[in-house]
N, C-alpha and C positions, 0 to 999 in steps of 0.2 A: 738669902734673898731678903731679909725680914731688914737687915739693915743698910743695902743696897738700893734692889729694887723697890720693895715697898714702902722704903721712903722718901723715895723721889715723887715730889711735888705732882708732878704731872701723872704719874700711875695712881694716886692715892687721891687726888682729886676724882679722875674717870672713874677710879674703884666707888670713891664715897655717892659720887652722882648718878652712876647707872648699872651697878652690879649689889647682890645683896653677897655677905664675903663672909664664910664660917671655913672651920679648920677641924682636920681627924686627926689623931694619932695615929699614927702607922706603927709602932713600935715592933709590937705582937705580932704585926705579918714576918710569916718566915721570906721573904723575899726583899724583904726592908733592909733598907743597906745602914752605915754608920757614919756619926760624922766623928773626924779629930777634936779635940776638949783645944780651946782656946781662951786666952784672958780675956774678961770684957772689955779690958783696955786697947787689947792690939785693933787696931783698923781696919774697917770694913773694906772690902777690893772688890771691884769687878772682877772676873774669872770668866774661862769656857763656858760657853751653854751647855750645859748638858751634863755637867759634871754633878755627882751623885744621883743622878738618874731612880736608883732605886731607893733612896730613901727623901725624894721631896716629887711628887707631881702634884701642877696646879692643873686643876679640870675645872672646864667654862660646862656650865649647864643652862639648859634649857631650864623655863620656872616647873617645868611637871618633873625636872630633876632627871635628863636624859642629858646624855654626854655631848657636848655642842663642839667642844675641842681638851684638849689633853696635852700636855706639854711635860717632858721629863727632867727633871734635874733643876738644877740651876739656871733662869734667863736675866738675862740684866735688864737694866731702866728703860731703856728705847725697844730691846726687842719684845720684851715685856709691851708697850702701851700701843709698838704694832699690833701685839696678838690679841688684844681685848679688844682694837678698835675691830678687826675683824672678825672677832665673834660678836661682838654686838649688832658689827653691820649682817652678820648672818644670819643672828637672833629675827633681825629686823625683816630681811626677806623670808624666810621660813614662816612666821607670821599670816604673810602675805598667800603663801601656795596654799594648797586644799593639803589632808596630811598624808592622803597616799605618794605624794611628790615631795615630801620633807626631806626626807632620808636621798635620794637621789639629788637633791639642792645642796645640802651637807657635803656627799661625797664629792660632786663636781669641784665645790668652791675649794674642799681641802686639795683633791689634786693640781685645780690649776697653781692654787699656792705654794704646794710642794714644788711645783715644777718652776713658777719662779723666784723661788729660795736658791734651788739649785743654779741659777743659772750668775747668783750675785758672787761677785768676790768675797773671799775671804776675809776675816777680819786683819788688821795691822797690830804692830804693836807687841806689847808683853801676850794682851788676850790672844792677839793671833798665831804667837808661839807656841802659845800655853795649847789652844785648839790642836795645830799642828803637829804639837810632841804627843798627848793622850790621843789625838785622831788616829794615830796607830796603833790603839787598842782597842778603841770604840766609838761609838758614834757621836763629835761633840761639834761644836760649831753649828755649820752650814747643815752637818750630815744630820747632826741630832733634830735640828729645827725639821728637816725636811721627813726622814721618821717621825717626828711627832705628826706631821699633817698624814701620812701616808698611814697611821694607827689609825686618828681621827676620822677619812674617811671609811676606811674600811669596817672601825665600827662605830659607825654614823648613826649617834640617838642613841647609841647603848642607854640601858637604864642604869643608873649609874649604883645601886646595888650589885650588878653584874661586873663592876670594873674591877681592876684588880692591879698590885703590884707587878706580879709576872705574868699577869694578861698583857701590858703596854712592855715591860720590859728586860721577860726572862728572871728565872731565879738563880741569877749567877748574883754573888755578895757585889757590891761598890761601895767605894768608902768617898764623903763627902771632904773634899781636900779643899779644906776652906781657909784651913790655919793660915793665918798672916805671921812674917816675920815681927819681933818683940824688937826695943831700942835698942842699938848698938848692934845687931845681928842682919845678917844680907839674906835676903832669897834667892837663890838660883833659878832664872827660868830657859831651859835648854834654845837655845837656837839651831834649828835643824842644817841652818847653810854653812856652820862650820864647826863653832864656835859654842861658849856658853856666855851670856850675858848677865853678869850679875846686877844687882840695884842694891844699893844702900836704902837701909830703912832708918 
């Protein structure tokens, strides 16, 4: 993410102008997944949402440090600067209610946005492949995006002390498949309608 998404112009502007933005190790949690060892050289990709799931979530929090939204794995540049305008815009109204109505303002806004994630097309392309062939293992795409909201409600304001690796997403291992092909070498990305479609790198 660190060379994808959070360096696109536009997430890293909204990040510097209205989020304050620190980082955990996760290493030591037994529920933490791994990433593949890559050159610094090979090139950054977009990929699956949701792919390594267990060893990257970005958590939006409220400023008393309660869990505002949760997202697992890997999200790219746009659906990334969706999901911060929306916590912010929720930041914004939660604000606004008394706090015995926080937690039920949270949980509403995550299901209605679960509910229309799910109702968007797929993505196209190599990423939509990519979705397509691991979405038969686990939740990545549409399905991850829409689990994350359906966590985020359900535990809406967690204090964020309380979150956990396999509180959001089980303690089965994932490995972060991040590795890009090097020069002179192809990547394979499966196409499920027949075929496989290679790219030259």
């Amino acid at each position: 993410m660190r060379a994808v998404s959070l360096s696109n112009i536009d997430v890293r502007t909204l990040l510097a102008d209205q989020f304050v933005c620190t980082w955990t190790n996760i290493a030591a949690d037994p529920a933490a997944g791994t990433s593949h060892p890559h050159a610094c050289t090979d090139p950054a990709r977009d990929m699956a949402r949701g792919l390594g799931e267990h060893n990257t979530q970005t958590l939006i929090l409220t400023s008393d440090g309660r869990l505002l939204s949760a997202l697992a794995g890997y999200v790219g540049p746009a659906d990334l600067l969706e999901e911060l305008k929306f916590a912010r815009s929720l930041a914004e109204k939660i604000k606004k209610e008394p706090s015995d109505r926080a937690r039920s303002v949270v949980e509403k806004a995550h299901s209605t946005f679960a509910r229309d994630l799910a109702g968007r097309s797929p993505r196209g392309g190599d990423v939509g492949r990519e979705e397509e062939f691991f979405g038969q293992l686990k939740d990545v795409g549409l399905k991850r995006a829409v689990a994350d909201h359906q966590f985020s409600a359900k535990d809406a304001l967690l204090p964020v002390e309380k979150f956990t690796t396999e509180r959001m997403v089980g303690n089965a291992k994932s490995s972060f498949v991040a590795q890009t092909s090097g020069p002179g070498s192809s990547i394979a990305i499966p196409d499920l309608s027949g075929g496989v479609t290679k790219r030259r790198k």
